[in-house]
Legacy VTK file of the C-alpha trace (Angstrom):
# vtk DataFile Version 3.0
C-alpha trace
ASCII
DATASET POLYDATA
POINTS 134 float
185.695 138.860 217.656
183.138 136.734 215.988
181.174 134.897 218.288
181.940 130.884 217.942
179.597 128.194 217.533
178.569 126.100 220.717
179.950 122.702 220.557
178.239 120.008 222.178
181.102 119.994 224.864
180.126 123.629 225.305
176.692 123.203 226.150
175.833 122.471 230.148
173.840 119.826 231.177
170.135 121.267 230.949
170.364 122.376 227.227
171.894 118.924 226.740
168.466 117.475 227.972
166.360 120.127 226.191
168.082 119.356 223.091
167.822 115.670 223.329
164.291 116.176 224.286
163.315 118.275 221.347
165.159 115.513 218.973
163.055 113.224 220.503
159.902 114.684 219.874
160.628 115.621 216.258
161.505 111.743 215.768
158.415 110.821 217.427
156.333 113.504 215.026
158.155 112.150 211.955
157.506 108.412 212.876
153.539 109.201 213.762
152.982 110.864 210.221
155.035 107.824 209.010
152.622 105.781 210.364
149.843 107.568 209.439
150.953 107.574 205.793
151.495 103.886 205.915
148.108 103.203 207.208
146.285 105.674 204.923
148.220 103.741 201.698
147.101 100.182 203.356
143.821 100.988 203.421
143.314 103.157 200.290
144.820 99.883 198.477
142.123 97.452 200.563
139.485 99.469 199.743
140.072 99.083 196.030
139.975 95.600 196.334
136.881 95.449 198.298
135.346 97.533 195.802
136.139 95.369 193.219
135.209 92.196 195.121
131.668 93.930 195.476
131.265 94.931 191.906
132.556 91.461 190.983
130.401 89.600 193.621
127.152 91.358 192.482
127.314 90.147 188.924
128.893 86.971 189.891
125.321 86.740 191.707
122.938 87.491 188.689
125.393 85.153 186.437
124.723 82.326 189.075
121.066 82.712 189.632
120.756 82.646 185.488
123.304 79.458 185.524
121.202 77.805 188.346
117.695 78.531 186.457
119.357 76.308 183.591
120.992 73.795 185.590
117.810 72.680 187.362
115.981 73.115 183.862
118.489 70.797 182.552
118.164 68.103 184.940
114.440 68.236 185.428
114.349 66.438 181.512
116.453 63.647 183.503
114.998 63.528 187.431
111.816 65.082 188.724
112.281 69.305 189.058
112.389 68.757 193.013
115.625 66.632 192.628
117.035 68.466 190.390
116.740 71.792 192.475
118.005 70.034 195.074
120.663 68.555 193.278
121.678 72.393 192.235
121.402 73.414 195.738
123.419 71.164 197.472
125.802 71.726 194.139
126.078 75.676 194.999
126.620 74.882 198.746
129.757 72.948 198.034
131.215 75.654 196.217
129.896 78.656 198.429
131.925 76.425 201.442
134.686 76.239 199.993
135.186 79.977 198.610
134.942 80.303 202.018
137.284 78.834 203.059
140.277 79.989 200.899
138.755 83.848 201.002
139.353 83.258 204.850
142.859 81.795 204.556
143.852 84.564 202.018
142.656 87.355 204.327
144.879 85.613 207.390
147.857 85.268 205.201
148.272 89.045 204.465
148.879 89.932 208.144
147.348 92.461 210.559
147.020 96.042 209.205
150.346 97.573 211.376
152.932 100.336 210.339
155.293 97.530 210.514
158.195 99.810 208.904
157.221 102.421 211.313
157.517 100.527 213.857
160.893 98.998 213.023
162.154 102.597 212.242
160.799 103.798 216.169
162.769 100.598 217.568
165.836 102.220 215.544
165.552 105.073 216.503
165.014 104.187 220.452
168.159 102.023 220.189
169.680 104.937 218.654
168.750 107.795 221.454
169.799 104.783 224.073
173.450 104.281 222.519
173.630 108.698 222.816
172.473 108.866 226.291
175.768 106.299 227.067
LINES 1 135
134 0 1 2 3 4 5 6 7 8 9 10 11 12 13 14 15 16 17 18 19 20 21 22 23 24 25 26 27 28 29 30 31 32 33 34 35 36 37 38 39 40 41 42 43 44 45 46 47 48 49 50 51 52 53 54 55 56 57 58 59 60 61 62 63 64 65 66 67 68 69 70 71 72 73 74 75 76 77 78 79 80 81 82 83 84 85 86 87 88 89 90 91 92 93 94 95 96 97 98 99 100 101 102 103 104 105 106 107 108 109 110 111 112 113 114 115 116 117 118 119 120 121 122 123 124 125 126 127 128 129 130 131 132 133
């Protein structure tokens, strides 16, 4: 007689735990490398940007430095050179304040750097074990 397979109303009460157990850890593995994989894609796509933001900030620099040398030129034909360094200066702090101030509103706005799918897939899958348990 071929032997049958066990049927969850065949098992006893300890395999019944061990089983649930087990199923727990596996979901727990599977939602830790989801995380992980979600965090590793977040931050491979951030530091792209950054990169970027450094190469672009770096030239952004020596274009500046060459488009300050000319504005103060430029006005010393009109005010004496002191004014018209000061003039630039107070120009370039403007602008320097208020990149500021939208860089730091656009980093707020995308969030804090969470699994949040992971997350919402652990909370399923707790509500799921609880619901099997009843």
């Amino acid at each position: 007689m071929a032997e049958r397979e066990k049927t969850s109303s065949d098992e006893s009460f300890p395999e019944s735990i061990k089983r649930f157990a087990s199923d727990i850890a596996i979901l727990v593995r599977e939602d830790l490398q989801s995380a992980r994989e979600e965090m590793v894609a977040k931050a491979k796509t951030a530091g792209v940007g950054a990169g970027m933001l450094s190469g672009s900030a770096l030239t952004g620099v020596l274009m500046l430095g060459s488009l300050t040398a000319l504005a103060i030129i430029g006005l010393s034909a009109v005010v004496s050179a002191w004014l018209a360094a000061l003039i630039v200066t107070l120009f370039w702090g403007v602008v320097t304040a208020v990149l500021a101030l939208v860089g730091k509103r656009k980093i707020e706005d995308a969030g804090p750097p969470i699994p949040e799918r992971t997350i919402e897939n652990v909370k399923q899958d707790l509500e799921a074990a609880r619901n099997e348990i009843r």
